[in-house]
N, C-alpha and C positions, 0 to 999 in steps of 0.2 A: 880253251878249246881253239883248234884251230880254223881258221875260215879261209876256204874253197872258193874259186868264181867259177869251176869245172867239175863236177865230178863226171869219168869215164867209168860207164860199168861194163866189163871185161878186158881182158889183157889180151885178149887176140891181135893179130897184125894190125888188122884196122884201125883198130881203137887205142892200139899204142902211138899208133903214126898218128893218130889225131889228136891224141895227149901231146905227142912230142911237138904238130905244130902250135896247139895252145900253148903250151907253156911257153915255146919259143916267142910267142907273139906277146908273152910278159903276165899271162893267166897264172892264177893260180890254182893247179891240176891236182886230183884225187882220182887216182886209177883203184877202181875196187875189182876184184878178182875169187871167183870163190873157187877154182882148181888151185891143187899144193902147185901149179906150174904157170907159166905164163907163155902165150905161142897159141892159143885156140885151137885151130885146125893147122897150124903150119906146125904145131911140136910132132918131136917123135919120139918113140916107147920101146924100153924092150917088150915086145911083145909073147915074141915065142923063146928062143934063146937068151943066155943073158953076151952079151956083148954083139946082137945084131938090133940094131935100131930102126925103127918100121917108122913110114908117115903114116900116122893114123887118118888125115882126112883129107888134107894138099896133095896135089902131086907137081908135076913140072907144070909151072906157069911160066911157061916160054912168051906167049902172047905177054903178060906183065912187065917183063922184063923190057920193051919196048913202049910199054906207058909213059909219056909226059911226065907223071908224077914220081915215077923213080928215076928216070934222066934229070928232073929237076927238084929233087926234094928238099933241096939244100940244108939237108943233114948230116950230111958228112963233116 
């Protein structure tokens, strides 16, 4: 069996980026997820049509996009 020093329960933005800095910092990460998808409130859906894609729960985070943490996440 395998062994974990993190396990992340959901796959939404948050909780990826926070998987993404444990593991970077040499953890070892267990992202559990129980939607067929990953993206939480940031995925999108066909909703009504099929080939128009909806944000189910995000919308523009302009204020974000100015955050400390995404100018320096050093994940790229």
């Amino acid at each position: 069996m395998s062994e974990h020093d993190v396990v992340v329960a959901g796959a939404g933005h948050n909780a990826l980026l926070c998987a993404a800095y444990l593991a970077r910092a040499g953890l070892r990460v267990l992202v559990l997820e129980r939607a067929p998808t990953i993206g939480g409130d940031t995925a999108t859906e066909e909703v009504t049509l099929p080939g128009f894609r909806h944000d189910l729960c995000a919308s523009a985070h302009t204020i974000f996009q100015s955050s400390p943490i995404v100018r320096n996440d050093e994940l790229r």
